[in-house]
C-alpha positions as protocol buffer text, in pm:
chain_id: "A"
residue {
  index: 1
  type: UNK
  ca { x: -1639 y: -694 z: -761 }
}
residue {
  index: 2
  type: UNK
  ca { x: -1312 y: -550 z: -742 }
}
residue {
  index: 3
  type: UNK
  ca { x: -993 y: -789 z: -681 }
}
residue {
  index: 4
  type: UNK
  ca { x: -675 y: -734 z: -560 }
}
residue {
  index: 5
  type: UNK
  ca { x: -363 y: -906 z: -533 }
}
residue {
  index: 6
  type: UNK
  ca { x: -61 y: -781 z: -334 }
}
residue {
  index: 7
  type: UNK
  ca { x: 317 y: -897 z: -458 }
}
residue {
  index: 8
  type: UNK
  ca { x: 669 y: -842 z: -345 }
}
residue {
  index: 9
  type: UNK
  ca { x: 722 y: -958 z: 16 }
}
residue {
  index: 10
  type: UNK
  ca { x: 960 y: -1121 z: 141 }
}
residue {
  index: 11
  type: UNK
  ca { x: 1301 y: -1163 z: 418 }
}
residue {
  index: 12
  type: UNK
  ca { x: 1533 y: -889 z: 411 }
}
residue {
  index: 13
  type: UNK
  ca { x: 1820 y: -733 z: 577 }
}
residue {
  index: 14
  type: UNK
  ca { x: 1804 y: -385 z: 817 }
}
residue {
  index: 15
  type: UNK
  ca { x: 1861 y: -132 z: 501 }
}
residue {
  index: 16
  type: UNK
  ca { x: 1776 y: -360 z: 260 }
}
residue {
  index: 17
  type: UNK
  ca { x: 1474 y: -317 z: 24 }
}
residue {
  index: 18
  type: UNK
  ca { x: 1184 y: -416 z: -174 }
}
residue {
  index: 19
  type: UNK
  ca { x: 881 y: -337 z: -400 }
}
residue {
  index: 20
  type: UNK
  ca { x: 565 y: -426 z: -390 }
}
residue {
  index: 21
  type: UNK
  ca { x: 259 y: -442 z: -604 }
}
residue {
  index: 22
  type: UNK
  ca { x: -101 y: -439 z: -586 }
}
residue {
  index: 23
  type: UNK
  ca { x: -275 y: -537 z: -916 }
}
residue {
  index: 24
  type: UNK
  ca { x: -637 y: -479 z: -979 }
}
residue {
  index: 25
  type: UNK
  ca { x: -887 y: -705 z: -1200 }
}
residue {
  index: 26
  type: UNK
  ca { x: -1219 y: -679 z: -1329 }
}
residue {
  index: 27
  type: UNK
  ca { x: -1258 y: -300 z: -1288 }
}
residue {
  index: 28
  type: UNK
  ca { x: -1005 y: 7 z: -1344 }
}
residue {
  index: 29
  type: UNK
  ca { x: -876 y: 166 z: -1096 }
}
residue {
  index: 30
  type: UNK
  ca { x: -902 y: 555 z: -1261 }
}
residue {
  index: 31
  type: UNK
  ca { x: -1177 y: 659 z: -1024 }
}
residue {
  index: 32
  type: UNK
  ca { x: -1019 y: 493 z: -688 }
}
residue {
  index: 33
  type: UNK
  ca { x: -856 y: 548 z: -381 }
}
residue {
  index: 34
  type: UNK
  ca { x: -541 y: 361 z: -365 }
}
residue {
  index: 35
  type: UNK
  ca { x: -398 y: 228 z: -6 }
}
residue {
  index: 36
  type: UNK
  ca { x: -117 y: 47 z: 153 }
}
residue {
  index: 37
  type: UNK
  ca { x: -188 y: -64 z: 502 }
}
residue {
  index: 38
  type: UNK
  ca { x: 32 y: -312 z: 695 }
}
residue {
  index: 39
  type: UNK
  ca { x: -31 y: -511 z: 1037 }
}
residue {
  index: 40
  type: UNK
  ca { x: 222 y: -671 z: 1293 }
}
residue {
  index: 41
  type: UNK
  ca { x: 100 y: -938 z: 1499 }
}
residue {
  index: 42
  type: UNK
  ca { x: -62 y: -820 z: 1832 }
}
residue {
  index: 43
  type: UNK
  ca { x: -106 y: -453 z: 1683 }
}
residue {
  index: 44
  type: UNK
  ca { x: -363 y: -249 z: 1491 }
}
residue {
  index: 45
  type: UNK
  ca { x: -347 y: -210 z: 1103 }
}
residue {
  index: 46
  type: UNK
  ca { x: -136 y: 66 z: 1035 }
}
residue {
  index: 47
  type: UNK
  ca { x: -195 y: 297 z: 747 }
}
residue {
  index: 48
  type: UNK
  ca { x: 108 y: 335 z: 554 }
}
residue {
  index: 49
  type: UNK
  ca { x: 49 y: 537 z: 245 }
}
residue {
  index: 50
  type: UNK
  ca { x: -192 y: 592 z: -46 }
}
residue {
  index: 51
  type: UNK
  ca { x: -229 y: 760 z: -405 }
}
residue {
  index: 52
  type: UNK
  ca { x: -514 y: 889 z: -553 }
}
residue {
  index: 53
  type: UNK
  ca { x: -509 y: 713 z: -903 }
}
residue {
  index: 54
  type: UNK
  ca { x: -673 y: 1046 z: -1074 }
}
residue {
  index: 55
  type: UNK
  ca { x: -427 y: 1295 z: -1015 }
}
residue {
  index: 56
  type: UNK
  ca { x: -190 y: 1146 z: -817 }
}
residue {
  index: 57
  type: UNK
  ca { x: -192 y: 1331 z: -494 }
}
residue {
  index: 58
  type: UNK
  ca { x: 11 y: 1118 z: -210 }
}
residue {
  index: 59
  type: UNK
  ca { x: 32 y: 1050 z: 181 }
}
residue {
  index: 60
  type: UNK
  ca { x: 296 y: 917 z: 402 }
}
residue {
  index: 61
  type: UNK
  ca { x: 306 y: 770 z: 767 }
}
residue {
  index: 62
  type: UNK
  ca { x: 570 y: 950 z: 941 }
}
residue {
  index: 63
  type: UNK
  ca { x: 756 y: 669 z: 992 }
}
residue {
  index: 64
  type: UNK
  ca { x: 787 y: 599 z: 629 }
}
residue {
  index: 65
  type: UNK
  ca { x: 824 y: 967 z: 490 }
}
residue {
  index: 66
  type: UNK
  ca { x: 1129 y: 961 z: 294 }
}
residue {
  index: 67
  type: UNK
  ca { x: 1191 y: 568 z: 271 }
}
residue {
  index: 68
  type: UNK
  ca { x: 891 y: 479 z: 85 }
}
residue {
  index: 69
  type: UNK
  ca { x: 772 y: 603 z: -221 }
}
residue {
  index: 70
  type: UNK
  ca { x: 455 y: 536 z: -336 }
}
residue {
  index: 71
  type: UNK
  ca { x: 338 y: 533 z: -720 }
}
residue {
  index: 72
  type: UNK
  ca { x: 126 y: 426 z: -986 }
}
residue {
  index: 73
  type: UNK
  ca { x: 54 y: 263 z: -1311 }
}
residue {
  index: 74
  type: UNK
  ca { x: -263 y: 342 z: -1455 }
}
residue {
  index: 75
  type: UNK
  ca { x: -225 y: 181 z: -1798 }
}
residue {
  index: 76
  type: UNK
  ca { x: -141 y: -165 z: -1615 }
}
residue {
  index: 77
  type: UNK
  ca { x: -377 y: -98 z: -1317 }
}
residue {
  index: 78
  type: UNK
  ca { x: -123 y: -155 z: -1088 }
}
residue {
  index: 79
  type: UNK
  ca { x: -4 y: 23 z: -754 }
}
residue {
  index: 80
  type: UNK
  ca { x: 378 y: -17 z: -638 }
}
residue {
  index: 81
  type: UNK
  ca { x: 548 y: 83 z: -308 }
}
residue {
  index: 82
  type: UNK
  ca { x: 886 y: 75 z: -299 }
}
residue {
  index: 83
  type: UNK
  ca { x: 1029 y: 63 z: 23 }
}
residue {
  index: 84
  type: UNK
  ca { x: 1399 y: 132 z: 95 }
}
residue {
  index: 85
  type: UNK
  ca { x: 1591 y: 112 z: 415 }
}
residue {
  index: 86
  type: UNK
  ca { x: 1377 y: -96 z: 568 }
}
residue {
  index: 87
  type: UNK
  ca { x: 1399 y: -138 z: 980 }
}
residue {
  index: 88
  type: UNK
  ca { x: 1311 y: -400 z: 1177 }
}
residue {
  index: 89
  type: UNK
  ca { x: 931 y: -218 z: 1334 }
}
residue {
  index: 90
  type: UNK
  ca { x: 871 y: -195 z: 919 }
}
residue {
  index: 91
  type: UNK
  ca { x: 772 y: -647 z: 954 }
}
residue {
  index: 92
  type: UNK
  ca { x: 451 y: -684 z: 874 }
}
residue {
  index: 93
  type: UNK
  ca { x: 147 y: -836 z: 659 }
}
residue {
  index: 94
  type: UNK
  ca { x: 107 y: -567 z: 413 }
}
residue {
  index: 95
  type: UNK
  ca { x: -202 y: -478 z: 227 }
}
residue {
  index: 96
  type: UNK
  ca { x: -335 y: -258 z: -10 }
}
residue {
  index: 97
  type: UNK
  ca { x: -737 y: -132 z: -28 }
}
residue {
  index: 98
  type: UNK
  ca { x: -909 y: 21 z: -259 }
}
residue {
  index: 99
  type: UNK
  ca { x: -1151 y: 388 z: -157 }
}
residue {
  index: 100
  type: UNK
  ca { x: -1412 y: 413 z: -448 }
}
residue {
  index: 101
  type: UNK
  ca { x: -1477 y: 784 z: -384 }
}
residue {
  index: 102
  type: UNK
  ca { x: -1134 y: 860 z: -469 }
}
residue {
  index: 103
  type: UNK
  ca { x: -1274 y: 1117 z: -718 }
}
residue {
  index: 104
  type: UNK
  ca { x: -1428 y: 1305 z: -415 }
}
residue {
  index: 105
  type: UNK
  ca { x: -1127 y: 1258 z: -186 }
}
residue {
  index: 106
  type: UNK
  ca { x: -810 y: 1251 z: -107 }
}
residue {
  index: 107
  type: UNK
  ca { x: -654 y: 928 z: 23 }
}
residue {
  index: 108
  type: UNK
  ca { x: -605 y: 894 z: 418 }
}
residue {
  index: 109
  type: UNK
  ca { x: -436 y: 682 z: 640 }
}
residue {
  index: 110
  type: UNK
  ca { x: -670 y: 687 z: 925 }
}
residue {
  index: 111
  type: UNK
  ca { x: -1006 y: 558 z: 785 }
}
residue {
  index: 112
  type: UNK
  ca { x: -946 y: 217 z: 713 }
}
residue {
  index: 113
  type: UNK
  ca { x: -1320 y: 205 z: 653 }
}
residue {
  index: 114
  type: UNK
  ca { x: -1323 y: 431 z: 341 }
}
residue {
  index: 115
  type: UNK
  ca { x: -1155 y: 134 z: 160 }
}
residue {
  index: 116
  type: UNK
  ca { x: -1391 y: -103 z: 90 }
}
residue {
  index: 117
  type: UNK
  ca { x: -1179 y: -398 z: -116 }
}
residue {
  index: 118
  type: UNK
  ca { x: -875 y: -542 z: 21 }
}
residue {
  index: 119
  type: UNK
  ca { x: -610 y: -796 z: -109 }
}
residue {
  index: 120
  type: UNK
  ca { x: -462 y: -1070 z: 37 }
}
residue {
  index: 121
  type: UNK
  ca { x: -149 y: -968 z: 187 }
}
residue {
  index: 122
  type: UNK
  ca { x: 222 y: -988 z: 114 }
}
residue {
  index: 123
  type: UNK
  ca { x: 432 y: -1057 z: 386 }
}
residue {
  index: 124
  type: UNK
  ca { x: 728 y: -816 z: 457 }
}
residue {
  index: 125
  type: UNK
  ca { x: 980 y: -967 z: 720 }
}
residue {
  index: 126
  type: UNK
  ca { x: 1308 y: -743 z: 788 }
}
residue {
  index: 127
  type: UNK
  ca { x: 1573 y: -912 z: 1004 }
}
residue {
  index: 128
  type: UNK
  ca { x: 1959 y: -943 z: 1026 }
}
């Protein structure tokens, strides 16, 4: 099946930043769905944003839009988020999932369910 494995946490300042990947093995990612979702303890996953690998088309959280940027690498397979002035509500286990009908749709935030393979998690921890 398809693997993933999330990269690029770690402690940072208020304002500071980071990137983070999500590299796929054993099957391409062309005809998926690509998601970041993140969860702080005591709260509900969070859908953050998400690409669709063919084409490209793109969501945002609101409280994201215009701090994040999502984007992707299809010759290396790879998903990045880069996430700039970070805030202390942005600490969380981030992960990204993988929708295979990403040929037939775009890429939400609410359905957690439409992604059916998940990676590990990368813990993001913003704090002064």
């Amino acid at each position: 099946q398809l693997q993933l494995v999330e990269s690029g946490g770690g402690l940072v300042q208020p304002g500071g930043s980071l990137r983070l990947s999500c590299a796929a093995s054993r099957f391409t990612l062309d005809s998926y769905g690509i998601g970041w979702f993140r969860q702080a303890p005591g709260k509900e996953r969070e859908g953050v944003s998400c690409i669709n690998m063919r084409g490209g088309s793109t969501n945002y959280a609101d409280s994201v839009r215009g701090r994040f940027t999502i984007s992707r690498d299809n010759a290396k397979n790879t998903v990045y988020l880069q996430m700039n002035s970070l805030k202390p509500e942005d600490t969380a286990v981030y992960y990204c999932g993988a929708d295979p009908a990403g040929l037939f749709r775009r890429c939400g935030l609410t359905r957690s369910g439409d992604y059916n393979y998940w990676g590990q998690g990368t813990q993001v921890t913003v704090s002064s």
